[in-house]
C-alpha positions as CSV (number, residue, x, y, z in Angstrom):
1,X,-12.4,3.5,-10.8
2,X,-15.5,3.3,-8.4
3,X,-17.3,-0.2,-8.3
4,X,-20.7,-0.2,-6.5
5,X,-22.8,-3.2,-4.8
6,X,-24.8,-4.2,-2.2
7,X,-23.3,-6.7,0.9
8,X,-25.2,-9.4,2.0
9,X,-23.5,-10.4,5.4
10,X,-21.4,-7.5,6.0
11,X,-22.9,-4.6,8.5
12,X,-26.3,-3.7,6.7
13,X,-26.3,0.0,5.9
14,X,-28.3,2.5,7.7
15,X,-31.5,4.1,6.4
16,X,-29.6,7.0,5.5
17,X,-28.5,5.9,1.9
18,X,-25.2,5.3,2.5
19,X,-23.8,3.5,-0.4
20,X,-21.1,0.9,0.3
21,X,-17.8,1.1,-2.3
22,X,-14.9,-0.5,-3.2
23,X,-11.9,1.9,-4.7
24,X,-9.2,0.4,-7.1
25,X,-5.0,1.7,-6.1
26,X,-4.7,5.0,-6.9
27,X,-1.2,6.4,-6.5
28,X,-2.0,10.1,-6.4
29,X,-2.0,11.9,-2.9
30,X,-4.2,15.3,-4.1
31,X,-4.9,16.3,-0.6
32,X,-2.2,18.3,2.0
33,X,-2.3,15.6,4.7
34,X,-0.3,18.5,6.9
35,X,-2.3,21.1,5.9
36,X,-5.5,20.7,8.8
37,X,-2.7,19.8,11.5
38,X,-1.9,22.5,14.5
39,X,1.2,22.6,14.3
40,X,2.1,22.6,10.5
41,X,5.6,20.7,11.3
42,X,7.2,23.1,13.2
43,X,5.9,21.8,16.6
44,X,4.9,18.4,18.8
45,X,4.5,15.1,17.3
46,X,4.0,16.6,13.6
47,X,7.5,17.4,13.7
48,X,8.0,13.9,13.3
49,X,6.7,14.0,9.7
50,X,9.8,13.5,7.5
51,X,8.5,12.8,4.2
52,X,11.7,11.1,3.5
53,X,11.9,8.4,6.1
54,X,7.8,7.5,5.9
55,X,7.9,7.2,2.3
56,X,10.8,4.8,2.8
57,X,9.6,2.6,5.5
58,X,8.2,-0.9,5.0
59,X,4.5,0.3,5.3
60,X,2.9,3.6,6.0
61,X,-1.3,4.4,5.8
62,X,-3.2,7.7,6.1
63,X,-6.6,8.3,6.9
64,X,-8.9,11.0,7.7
65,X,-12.4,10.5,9.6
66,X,-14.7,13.4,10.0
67,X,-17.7,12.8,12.5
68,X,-21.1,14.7,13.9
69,X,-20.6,14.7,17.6
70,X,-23.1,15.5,20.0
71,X,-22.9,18.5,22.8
72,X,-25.7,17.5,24.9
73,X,-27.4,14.0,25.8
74,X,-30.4,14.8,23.9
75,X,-28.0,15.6,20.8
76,X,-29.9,18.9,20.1
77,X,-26.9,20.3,19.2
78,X,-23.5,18.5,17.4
79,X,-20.5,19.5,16.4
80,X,-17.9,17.7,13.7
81,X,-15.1,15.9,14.5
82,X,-11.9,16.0,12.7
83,X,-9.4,12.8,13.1
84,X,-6.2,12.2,10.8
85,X,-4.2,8.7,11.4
86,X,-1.0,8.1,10.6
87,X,0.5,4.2,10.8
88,X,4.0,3.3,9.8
89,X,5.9,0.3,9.9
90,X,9.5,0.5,10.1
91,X,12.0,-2.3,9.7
92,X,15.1,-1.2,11.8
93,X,16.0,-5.0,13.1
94,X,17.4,-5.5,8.5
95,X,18.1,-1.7,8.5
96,X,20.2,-1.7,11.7
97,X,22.6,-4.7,10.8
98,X,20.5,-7.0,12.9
99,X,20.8,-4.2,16.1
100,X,17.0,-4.6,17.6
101,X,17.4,-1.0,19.4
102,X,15.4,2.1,18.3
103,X,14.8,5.3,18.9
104,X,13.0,8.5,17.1
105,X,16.2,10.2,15.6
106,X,17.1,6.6,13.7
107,X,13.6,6.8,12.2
108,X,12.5,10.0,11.5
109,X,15.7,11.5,12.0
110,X,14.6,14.6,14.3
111,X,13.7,14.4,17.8
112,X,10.7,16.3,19.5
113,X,11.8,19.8,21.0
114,X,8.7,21.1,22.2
115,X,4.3,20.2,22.5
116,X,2.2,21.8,20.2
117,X,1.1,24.7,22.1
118,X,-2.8,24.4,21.0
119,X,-3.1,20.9,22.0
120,X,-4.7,19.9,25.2
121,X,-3.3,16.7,25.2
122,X,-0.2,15.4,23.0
123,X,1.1,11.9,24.6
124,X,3.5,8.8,23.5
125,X,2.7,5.6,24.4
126,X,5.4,2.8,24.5
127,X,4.4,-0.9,24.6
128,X,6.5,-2.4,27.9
129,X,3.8,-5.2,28.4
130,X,6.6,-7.9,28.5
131,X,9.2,-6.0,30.2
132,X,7.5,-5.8,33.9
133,X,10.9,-5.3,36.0
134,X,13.2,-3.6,33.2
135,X,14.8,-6.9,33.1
136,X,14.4,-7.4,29.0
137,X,14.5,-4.0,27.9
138,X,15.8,-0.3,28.6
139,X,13.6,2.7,28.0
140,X,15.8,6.1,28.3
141,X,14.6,8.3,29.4
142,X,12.6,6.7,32.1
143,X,9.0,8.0,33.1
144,X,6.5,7.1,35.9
145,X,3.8,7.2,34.0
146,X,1.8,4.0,33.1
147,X,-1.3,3.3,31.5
148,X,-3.3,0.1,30.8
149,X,-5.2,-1.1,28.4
150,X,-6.8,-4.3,26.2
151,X,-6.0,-4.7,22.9
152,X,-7.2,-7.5,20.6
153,X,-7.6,-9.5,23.8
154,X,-4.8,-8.9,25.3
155,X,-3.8,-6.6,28.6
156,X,-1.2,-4.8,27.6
157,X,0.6,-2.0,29.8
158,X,2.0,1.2,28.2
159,X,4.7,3.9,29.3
160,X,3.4,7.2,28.6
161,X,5.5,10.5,27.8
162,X,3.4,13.8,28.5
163,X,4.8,16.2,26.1
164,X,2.4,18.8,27.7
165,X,4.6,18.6,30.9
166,X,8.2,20.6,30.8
167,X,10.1,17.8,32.7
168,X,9.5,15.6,29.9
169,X,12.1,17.3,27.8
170,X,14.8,17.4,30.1
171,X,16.9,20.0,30.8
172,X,18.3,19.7,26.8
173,X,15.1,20.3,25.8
174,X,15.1,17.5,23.7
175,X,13.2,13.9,23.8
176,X,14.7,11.3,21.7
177,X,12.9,7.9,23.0
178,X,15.6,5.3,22.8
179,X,15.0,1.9,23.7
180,X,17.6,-0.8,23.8
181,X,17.5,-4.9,24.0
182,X,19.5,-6.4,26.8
183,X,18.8,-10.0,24.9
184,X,19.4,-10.8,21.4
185,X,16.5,-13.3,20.9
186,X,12.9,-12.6,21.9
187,X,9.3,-13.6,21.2
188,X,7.4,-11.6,18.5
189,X,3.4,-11.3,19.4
190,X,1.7,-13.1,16.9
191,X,-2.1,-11.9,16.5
192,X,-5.0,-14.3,16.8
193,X,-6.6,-13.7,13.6
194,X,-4.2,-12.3,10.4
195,X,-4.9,-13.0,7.0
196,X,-2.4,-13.5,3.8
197,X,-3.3,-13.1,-0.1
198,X,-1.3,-14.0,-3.4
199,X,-1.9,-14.8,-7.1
200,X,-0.2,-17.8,-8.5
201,X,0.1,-19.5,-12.2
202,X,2.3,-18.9,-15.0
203,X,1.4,-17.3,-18.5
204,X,-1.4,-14.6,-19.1
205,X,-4.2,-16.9,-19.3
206,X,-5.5,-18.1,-16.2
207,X,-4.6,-17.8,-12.5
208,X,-5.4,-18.4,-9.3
209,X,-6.0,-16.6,-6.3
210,X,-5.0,-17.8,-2.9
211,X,-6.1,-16.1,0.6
212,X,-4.7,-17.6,3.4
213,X,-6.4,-17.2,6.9
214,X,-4.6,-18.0,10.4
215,X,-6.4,-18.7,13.3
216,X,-3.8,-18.6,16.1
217,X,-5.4,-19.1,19.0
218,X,-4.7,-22.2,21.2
219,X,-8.1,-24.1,21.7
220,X,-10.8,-21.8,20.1
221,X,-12.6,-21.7,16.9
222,X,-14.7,-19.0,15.8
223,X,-16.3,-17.8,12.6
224,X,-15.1,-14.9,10.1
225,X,-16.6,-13.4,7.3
226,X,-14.5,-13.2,4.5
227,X,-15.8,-9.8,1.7
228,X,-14.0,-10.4,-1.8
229,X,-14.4,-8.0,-4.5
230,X,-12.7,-8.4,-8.0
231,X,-12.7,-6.8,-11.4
232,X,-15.1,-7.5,-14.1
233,X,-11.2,-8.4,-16.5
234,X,-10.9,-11.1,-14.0
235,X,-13.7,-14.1,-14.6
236,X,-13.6,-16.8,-11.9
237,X,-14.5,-19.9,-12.0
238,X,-16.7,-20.4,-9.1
239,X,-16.7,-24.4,-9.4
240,X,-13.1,-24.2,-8.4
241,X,-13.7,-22.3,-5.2
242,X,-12.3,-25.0,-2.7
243,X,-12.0,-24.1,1.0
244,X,-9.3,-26.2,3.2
245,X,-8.3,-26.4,7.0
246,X,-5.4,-28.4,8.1
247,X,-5.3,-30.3,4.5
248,X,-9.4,-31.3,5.1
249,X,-12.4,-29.5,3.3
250,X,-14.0,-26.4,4.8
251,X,-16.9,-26.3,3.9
252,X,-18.7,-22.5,4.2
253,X,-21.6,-22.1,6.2
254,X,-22.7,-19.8,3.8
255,X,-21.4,-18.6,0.1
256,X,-23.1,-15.6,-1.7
257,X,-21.6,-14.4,-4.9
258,X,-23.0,-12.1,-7.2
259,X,-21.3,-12.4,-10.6
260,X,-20.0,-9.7,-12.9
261,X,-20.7,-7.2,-15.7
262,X,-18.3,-6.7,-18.5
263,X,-17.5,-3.2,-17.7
264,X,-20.0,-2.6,-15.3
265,X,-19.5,-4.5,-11.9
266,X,-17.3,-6.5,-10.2
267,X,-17.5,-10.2,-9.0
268,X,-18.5,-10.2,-5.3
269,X,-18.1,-13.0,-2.7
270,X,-19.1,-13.2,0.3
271,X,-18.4,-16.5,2.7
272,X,-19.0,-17.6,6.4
273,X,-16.2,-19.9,7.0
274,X,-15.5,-21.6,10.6
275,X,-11.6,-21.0,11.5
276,X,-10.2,-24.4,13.7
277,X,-8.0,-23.3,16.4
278,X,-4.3,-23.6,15.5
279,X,-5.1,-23.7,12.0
280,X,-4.4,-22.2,8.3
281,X,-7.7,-21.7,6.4
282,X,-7.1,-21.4,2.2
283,X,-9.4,-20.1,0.3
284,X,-8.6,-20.6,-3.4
285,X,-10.7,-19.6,-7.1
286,X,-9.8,-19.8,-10.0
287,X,-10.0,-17.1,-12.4
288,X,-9.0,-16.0,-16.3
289,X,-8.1,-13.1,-17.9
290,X,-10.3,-11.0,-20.3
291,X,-8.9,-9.1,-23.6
292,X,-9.6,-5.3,-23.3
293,X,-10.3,-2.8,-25.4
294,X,-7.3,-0.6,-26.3
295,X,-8.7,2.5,-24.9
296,X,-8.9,0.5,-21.5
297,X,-5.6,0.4,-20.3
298,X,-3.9,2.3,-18.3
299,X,-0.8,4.8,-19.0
300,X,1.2,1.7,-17.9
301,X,-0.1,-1.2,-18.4
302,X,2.9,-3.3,-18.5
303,X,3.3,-2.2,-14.3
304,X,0.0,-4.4,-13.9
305,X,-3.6,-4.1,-12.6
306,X,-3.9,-4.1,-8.9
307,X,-7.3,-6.0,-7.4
308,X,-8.3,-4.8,-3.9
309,X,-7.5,-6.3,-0.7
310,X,-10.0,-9.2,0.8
311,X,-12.2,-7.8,3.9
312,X,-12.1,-10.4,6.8
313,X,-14.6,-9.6,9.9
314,X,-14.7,-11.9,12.7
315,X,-15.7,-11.6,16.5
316,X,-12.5,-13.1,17.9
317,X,-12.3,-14.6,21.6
318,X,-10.8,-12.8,24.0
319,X,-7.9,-13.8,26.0
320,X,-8.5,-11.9,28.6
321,X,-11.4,-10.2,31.0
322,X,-11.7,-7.0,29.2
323,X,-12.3,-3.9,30.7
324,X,-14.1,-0.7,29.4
325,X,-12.0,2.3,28.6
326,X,-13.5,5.7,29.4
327,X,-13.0,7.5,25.8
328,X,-13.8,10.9,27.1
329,X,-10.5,10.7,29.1
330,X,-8.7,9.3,26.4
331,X,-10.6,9.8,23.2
332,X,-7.7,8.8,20.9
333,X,-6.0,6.4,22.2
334,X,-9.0,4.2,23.1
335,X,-10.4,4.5,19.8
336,X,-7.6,2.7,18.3
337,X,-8.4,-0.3,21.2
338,X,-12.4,-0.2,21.4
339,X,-13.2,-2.9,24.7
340,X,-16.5,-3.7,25.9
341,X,-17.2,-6.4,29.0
342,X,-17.2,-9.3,26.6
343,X,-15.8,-12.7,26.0
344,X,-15.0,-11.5,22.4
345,X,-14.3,-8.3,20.4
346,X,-14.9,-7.3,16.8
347,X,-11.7,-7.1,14.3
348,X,-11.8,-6.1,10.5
349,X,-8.6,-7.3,8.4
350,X,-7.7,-6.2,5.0
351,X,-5.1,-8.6,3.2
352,X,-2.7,-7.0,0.5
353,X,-4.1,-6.0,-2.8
354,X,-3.0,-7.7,-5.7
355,X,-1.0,-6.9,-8.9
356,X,-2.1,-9.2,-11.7
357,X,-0.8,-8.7,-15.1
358,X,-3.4,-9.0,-18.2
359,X,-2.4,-9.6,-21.8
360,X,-1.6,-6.0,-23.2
361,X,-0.6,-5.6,-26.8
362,X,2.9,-3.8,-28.1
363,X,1.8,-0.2,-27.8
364,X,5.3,0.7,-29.2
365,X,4.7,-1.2,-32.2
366,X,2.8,2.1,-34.0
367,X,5.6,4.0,-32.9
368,X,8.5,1.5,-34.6
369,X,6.3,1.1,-38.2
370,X,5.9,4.9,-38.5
371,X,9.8,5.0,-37.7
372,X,10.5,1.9,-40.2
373,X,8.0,3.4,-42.9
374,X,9.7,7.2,-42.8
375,X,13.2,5.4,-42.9
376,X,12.3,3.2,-46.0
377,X,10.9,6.7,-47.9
378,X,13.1,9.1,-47.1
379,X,16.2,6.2,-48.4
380,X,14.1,5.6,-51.3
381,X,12.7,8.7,-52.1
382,X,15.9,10.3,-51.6
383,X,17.8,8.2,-54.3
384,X,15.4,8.7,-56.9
385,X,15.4,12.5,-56.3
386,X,18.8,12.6,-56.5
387,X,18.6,10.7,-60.0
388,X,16.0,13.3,-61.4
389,X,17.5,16.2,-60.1
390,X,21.3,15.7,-60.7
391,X,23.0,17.6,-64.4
392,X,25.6,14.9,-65.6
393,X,28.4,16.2,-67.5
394,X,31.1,14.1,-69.7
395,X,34.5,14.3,-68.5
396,X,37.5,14.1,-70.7
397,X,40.4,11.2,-69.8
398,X,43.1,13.6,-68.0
399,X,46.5,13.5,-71.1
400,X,49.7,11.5,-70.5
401,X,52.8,12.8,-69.0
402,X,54.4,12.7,-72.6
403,X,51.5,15.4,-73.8
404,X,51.4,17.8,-70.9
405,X,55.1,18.5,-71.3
406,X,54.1,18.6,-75.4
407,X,51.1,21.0,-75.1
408,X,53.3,23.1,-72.6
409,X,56.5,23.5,-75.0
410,X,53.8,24.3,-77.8
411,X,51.8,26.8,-75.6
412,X,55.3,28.4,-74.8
413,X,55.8,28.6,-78.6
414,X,52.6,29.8,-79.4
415,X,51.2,26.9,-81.2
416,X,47.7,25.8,-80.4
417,X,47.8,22.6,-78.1
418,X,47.5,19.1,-79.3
């Protein structure tokens, strides 16, 4: 289901006629994500694509950008751009009996063998940033290589594997990263700017959505934009939008909604809310449910109706001097960390989407009258058919014992029988 409109706050779109969307769950994959890679699974990181252990981690996402790129400064001539992401989350601190060490055979259950041999450049970055003497953690196999870089505000420093290079495989010609913690306890890095979203209420009447933004850093405020999209079967009740930080009203320094069409648009939202530093920002709205037609719901209705995820956009301050990354060295990589020489940087967060239940009659019941209704008729019908149909004949009370043994001695005698 494709839902069209136009954003007010959000990044204007170009004069090309680009057409901003939001697209409803969709649990169909129709697309070979494998298909456009090199090295088909058979060869450098792609080998790592088990569909088995992705598919059961506690989060994976796939995307694919394409691009025009330009060959020359004056852009006379451009080529296109092919990039395929792959993100997974894997939980191996509950999934190891509370063991925080890791490595690529206990999560994708292979290990890499060889480089793809048509890429020019096939790397691994490991995260080290709080292990600066080897004194917390241990990386096996070691490597040299470092590399440096600012994300969300933050220097962090990176141990990099070249699967390019022949050492890096060792002389078993096989590279299974293993990392092990020599402390049981550590601190997790929390990010300055995360976001949380939830339905609560009871019954299938009305409802209320929560969205929950964190603003962890220690002395700075800064705006966000929050972008919230929901179906036309949900009606909110604008009046009981309430904004709250640290148990005091928000209040937005802007609010542009757009309401919605039965079966035509969605409700949009659109606010500019000032986060306090330290501080948990709830949005919440009211909202009831609408009565669909029966033609409207979906093979399963009883699973739910999922509303897309709330778009929070916010220039964030740095904590750190940043530094600018050369992305024709490392055009990958730094794409994933975009710096600039500023006291802030730009960061786009998408909170879960939502599964909301909506009153949905008993499609079974059809089903269990037609059953009832055949079961009645063929019992009744059957009994009366047998009545009309069935020859009844009058059967004769079966003689005593006394004249059997008569009507014998007289058939023996040739008399005719009593």
């Amino acid at each position: 289901m494709l839902y069209d409109f136009q954003e007010e706050l959000v990044i204007r779109p170009l004069h090309s006629g680009d057409v901003y969307a939001s697209f409803q769950f969709r649990t169909l994959w129709e697309t070979d994500f494998t298909r456009e890679n090199k090295g088909r699974l058979r060869a450098g990181l792609a080998v790592l694509l088990k569909s088995e252990k992705l598919f059961h981690s506690s989060f994976h996402s796939q995307a694919v950008h394409i691009r025009p790129v330009c060959e020359d400064e004056q852009c006379k001539t451009t080529s296109w751009e092919l990039r395929q992401t792959l993100n997974v989350v894997f939980d191996l601190h509950t999934s190891g009996q509370g063991k925080r060490e890791w490595s690529l055979f206990k999560m994708f259950s292979r290990t890499l063998t060889e480089s793809c041999p048509l890429a020019s450049s096939s790397k691994i970055y490991i995260d080290i940033t709080d292990n600066p003497q080897g004194d917390q953690i241990e990386l096996s196999p070691a490597t040299p290589l470092l590399s440096q870089a600012v994300v969300l505000g933050d220097r962090r420093t990176f141990s990099v594997y070249d699967l390019t290079q022949q050492i890096t495989f060792g002389t078993v010609r096989s590279l299974n990263l293993l990392i092990r913690w020599k402390f049981s306890e550590g601190d997790m890095l929390r990010p300055l700017l995360h976001a949380e979203r939830y339905v609560a209420g009871y019954g299938l009447q009305t409802g209320e959505i929560h969205t929950l933004m964190y603003n962890n850093h220690p002395y700075r405020s800064f705006p966000v934009l929050l972008l919230d999209s929901v179906p036309w079967y949900l009606r909110l009740y604008i009046h009981t939008l309430t904004v709250t930080s640290k148990g005091k009203d928000n209040k937005p320094s802007y609010i542009h909604y757009q309401p919605s069409k039965d079966r035509v648009r969605p409700h949009l939202l659109e606010m500019l809310v000032q986060l306090p530093p330290n501080s948990v920002t709830e949005v919440t709205v009211q909202f009831e449910r609408a009565l669909l037609k029966w033609t409207e719901y979906t093979p399963d209705p009883n699973h739910g109706f999922y509303v897309g995820s709330s778009v929070i956009s916010s220039l964030v301050p740095s904590m750190v001097a940043m530094d600018t990354n050369n992305t024709r060295e490392r055009p990958l990589f730094s794409s994933f960390f975009p710096c600039k020489e500023e006291s802030s940087y730009f960061v786009r967060v998408y909170t879960e989407p939502l599964l909301v239940n909506l009153p949905t009659p008993d499609f079974s019941m059809p089903y269990n009258v037609i059953c009832l209704t055949c079961t009645v008729v063929a019992v009744g019908y059957g009994s009366l058919y047998n009545l009309l149909t069935r020859s009844f004949q009058i059967e004769e009370p079966s003689p005593g014992l006394a004249k059997r043994i008569a009507n014998i001695i007289r058939k023996m005698r040739g008399v005719p029988p009593l």
